[in-house]
BAFI-124209 format. One record per atom (N, C-alpha, C): chain; residue in one letter; residue number from 1; x, y, z; atom name. Coordinates in Angstrom, 3 decimals. Atoms other than C-alpha are relative to their C-alpha. Layout:
N
+-------+-----+-----+----------+----------+----------+------+
: chain : res :   n :        x :        y :        z : atom :
+-------+-----+-----+----------+----------+----------+------+
:     A :   a : NUM :        X :        Y :        Z :   CA :
...
+-------+-----+-----+----------+----------+----------+------+
// end
This chain:
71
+-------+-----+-----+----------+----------+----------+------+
: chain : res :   n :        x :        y :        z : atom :
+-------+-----+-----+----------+----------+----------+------+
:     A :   x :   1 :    0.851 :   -1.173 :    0.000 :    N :
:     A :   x :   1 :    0.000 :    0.000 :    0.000 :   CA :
:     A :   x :   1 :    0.903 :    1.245 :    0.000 :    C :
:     A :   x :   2 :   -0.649 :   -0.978 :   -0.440 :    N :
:     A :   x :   2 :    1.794 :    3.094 :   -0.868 :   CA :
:     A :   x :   2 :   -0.824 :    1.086 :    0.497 :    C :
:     A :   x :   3 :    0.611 :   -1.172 :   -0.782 :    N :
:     A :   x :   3 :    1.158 :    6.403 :    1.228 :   CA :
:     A :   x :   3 :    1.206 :    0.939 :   -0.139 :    C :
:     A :   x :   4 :   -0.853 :   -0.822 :    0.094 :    N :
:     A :   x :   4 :    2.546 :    9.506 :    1.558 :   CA :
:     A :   x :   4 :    0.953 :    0.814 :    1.213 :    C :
:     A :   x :   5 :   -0.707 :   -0.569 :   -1.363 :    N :
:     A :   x :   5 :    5.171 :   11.758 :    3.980 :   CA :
:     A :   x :   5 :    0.290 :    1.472 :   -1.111 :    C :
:     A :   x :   6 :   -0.989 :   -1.381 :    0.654 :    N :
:     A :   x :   6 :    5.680 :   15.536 :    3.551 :   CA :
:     A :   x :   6 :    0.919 :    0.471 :    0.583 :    C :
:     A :   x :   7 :   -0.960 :   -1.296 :   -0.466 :    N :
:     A :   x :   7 :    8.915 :   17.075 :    4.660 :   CA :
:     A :   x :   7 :    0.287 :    0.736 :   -0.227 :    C :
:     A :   x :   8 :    0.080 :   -1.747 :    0.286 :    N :
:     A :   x :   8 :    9.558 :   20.067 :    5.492 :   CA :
:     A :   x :   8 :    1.305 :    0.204 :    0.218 :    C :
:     A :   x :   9 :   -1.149 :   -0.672 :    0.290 :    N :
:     A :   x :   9 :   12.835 :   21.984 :    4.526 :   CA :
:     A :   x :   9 :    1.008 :   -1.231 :   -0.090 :    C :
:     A :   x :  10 :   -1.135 :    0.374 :    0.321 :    N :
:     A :   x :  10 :   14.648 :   19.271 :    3.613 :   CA :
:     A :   x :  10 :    0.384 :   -0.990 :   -1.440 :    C :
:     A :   x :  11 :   -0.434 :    0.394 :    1.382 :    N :
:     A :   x :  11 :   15.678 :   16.589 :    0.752 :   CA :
:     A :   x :  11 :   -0.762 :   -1.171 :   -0.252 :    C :
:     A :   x :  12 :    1.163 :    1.693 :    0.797 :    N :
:     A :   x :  12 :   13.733 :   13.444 :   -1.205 :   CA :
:     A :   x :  12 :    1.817 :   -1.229 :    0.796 :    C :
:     A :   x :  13 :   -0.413 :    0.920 :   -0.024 :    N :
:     A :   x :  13 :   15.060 :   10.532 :   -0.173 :   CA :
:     A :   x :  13 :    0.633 :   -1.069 :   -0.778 :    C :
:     A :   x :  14 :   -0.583 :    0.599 :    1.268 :    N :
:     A :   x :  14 :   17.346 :    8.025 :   -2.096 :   CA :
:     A :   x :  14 :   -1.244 :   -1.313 :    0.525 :    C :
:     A :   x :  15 :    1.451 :    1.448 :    0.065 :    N :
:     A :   x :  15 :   14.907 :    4.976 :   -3.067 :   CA :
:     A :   x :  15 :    0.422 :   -1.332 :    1.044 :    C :
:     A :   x :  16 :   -0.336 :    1.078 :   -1.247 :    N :
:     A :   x :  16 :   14.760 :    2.111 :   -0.534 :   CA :
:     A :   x :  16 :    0.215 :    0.283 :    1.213 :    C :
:     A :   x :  17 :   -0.237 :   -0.926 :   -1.177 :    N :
:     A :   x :  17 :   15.535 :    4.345 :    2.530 :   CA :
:     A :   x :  17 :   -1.541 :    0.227 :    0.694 :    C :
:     A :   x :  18 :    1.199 :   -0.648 :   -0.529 :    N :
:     A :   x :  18 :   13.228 :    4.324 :    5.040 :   CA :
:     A :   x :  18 :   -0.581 :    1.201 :    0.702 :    C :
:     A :   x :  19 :    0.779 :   -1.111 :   -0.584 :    N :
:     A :   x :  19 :   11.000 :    7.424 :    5.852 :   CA :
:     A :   x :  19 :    0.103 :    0.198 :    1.771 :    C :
:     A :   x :  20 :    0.153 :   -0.219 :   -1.453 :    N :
:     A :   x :  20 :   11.704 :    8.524 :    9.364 :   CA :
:     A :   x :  20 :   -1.317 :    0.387 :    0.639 :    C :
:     A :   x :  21 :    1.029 :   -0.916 :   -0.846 :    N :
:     A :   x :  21 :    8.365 :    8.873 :   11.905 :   CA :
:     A :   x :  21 :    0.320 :    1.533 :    0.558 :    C :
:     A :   x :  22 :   -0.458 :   -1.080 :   -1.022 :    N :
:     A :   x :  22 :    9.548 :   12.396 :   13.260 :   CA :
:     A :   x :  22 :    0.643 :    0.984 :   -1.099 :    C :
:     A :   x :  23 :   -0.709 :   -0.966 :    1.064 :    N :
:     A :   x :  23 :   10.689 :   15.667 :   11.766 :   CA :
:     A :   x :  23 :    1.329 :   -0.097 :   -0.313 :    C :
:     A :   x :  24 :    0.541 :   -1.177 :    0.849 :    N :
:     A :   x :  24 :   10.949 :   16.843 :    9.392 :   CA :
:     A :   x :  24 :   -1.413 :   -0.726 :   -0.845 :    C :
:     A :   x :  25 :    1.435 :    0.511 :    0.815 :    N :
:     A :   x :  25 :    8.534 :   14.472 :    8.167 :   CA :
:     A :   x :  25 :   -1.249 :   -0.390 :    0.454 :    C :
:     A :   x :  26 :    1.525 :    0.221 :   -0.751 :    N :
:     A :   x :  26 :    4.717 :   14.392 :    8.474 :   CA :
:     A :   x :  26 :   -0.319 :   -1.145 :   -0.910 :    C :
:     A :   x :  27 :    0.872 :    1.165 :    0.620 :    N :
:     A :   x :  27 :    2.565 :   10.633 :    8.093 :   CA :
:     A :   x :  27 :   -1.312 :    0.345 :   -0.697 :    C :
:     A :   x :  28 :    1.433 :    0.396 :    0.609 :    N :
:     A :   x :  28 :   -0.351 :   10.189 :    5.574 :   CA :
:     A :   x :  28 :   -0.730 :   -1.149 :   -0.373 :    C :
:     A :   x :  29 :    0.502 :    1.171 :   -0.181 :    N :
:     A :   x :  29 :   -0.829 :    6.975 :    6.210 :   CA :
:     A :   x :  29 :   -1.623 :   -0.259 :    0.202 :    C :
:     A :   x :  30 :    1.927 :    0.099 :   -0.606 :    N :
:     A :   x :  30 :   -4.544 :    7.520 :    7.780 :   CA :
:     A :   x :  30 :   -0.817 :    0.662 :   -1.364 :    C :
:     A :   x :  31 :    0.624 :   -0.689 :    0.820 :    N :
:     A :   x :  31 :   -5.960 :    8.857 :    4.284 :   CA :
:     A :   x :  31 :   -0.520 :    1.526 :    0.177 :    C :
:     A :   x :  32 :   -0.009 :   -1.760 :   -0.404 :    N :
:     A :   x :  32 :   -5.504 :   12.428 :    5.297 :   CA :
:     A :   x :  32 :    0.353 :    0.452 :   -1.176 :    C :
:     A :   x :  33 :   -0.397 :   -1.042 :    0.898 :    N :
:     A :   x :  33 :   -5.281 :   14.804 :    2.510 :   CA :
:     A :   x :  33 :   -0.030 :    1.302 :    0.172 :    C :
:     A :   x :  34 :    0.121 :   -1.226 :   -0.717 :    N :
:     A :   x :  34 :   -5.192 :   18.205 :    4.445 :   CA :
:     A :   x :  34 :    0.392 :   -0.089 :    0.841 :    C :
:     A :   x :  35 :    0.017 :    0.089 :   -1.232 :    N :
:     A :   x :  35 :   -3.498 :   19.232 :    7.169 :   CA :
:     A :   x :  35 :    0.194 :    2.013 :    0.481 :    C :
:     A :   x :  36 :   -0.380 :   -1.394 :   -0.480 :    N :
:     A :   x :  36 :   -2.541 :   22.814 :    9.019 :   CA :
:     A :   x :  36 :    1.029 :    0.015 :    0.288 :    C :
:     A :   x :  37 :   -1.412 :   -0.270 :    0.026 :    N :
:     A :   x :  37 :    0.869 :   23.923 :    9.284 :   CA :
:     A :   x :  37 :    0.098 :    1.301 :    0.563 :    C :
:     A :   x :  38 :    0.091 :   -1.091 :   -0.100 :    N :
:     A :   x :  38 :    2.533 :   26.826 :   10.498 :   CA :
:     A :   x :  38 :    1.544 :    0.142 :   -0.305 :    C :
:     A :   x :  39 :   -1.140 :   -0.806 :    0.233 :    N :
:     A :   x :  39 :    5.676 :   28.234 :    9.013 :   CA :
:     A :   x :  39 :    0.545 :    0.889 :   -0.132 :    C :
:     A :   x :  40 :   -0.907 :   -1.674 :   -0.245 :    N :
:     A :   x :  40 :    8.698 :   31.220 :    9.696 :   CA :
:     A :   x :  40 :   -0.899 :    0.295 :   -1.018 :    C :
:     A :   x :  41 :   -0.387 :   -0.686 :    0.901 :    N :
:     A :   x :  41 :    8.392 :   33.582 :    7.113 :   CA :
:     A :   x :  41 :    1.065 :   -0.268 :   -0.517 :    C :
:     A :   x :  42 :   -1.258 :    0.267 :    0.477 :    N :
:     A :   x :  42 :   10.921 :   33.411 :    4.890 :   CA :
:     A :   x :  42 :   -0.102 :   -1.214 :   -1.212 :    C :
:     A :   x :  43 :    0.197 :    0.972 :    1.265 :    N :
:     A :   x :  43 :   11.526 :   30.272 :    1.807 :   CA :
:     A :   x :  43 :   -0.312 :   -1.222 :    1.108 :    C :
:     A :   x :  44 :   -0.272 :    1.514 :   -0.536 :    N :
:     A :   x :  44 :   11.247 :   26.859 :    2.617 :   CA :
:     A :   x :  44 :   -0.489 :   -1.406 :   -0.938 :    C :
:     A :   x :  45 :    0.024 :    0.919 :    1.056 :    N :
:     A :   x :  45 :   11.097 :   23.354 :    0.560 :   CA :
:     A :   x :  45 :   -0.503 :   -0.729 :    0.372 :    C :
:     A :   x :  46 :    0.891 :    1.626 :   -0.672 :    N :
:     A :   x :  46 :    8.514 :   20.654 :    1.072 :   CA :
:     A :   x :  46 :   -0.084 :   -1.055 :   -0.859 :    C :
:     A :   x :  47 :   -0.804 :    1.723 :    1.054 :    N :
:     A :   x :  47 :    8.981 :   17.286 :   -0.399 :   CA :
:     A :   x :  47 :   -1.507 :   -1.132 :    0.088 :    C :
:     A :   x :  48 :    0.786 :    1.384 :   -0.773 :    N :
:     A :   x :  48 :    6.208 :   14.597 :   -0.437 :   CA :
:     A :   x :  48 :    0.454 :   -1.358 :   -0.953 :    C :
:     A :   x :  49 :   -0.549 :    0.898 :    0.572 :    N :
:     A :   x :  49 :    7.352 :   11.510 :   -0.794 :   CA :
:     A :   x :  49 :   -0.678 :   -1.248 :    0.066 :    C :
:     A :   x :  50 :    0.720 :    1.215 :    0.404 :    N :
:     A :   x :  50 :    5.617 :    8.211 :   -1.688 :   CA :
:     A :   x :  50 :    0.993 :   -1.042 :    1.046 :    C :
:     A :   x :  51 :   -0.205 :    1.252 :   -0.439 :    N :
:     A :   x :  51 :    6.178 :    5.173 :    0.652 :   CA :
:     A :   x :  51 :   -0.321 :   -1.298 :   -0.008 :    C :
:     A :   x :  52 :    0.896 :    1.445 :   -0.165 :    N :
:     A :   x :  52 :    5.210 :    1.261 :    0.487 :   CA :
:     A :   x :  52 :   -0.388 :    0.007 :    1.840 :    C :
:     A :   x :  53 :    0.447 :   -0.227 :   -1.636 :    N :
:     A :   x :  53 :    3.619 :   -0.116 :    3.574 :   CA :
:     A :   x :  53 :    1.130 :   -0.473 :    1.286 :    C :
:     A :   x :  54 :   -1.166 :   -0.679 :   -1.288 :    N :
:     A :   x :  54 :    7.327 :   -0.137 :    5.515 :   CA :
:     A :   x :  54 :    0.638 :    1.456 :    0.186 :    C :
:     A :   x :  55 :   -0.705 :   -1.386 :    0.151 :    N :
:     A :   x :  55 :    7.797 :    3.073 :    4.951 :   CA :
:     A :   x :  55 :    1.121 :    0.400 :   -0.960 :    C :
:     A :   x :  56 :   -0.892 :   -0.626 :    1.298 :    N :
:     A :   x :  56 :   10.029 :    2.821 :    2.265 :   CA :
:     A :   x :  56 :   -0.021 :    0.863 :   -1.029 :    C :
:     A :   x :  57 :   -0.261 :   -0.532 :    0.982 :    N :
:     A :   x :  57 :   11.125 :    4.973 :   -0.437 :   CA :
:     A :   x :  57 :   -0.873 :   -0.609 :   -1.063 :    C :
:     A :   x :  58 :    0.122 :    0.381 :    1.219 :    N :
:     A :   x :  58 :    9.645 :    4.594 :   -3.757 :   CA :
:     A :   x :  58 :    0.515 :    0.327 :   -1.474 :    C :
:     A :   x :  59 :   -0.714 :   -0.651 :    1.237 :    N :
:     A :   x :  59 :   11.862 :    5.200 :   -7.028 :   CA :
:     A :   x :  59 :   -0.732 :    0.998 :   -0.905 :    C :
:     A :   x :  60 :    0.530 :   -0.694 :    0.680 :    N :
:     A :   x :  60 :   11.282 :    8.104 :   -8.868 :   CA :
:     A :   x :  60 :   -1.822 :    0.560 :    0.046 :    C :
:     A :   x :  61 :    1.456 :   -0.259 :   -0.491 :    N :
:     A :   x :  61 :    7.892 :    9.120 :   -6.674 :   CA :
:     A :   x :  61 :    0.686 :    1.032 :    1.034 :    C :
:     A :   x :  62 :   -0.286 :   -0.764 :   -1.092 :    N :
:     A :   x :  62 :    9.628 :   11.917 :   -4.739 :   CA :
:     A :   x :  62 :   -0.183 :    1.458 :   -1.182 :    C :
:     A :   x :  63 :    0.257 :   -0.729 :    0.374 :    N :
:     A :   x :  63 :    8.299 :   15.229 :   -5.922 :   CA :
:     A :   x :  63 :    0.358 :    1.689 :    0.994 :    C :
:     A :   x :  64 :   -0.175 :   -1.641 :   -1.167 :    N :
:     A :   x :  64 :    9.734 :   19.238 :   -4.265 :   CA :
:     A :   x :  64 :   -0.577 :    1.410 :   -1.007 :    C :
:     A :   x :  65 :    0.476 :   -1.896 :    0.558 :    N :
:     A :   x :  65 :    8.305 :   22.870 :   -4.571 :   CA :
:     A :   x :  65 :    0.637 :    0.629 :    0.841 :    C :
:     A :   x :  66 :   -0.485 :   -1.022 :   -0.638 :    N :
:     A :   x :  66 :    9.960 :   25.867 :   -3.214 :   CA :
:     A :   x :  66 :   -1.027 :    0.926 :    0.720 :    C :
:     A :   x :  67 :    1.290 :   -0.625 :   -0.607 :    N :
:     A :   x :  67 :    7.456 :   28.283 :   -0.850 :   CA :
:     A :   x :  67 :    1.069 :    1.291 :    0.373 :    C :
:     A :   x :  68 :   -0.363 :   -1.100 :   -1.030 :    N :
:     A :   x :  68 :    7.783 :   31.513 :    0.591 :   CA :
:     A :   x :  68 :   -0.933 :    0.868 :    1.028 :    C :
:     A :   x :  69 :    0.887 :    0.367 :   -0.772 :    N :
:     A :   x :  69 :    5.977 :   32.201 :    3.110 :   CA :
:     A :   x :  69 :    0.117 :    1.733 :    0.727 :    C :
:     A :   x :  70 :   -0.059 :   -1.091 :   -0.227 :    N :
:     A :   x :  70 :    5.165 :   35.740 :    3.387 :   CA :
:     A :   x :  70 :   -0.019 :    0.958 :    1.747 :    C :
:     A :   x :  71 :   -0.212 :   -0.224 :   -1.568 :    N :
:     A :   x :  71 :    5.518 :   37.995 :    7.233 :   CA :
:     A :   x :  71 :   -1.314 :    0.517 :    0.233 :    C :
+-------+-----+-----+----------+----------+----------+------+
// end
């Protein structure tokens, strides 16, 4: 079953690597598609990354956008 993890400010994962529980990364395991956040001001890079059901990596399923996150 893959699912997803978004982290925040940092890098995609190499494939096979498992997804850490704990920041920088948030679970979407529970079919959540929304959540609330609160970030500085300033840029920052969020990543979501596709996992099977150990939490692994999935090749070429890691997608980043850049933000800025106005004061």
């Amino acid at each position: 079953m893959t699912h997803y993890h978004l982290g925040v400010d940092t890098d995609c994962l190499p494939a096979g690597q498992a997804i850490p529980k704990a920041d920088p990364w948030i679970h979407f395991g529970d079919g959540k598609t929304e959540i609330e956040m609160q970030l500085k001001p300033g840029p920052h890079k969020l990543v979501l990354q596709s996992g099977d059901d150990m939490h692994r990596t999935i090749e070429g399923l890691c997608e980043t956008i850049n933000v800025t996150v106005a004061e």
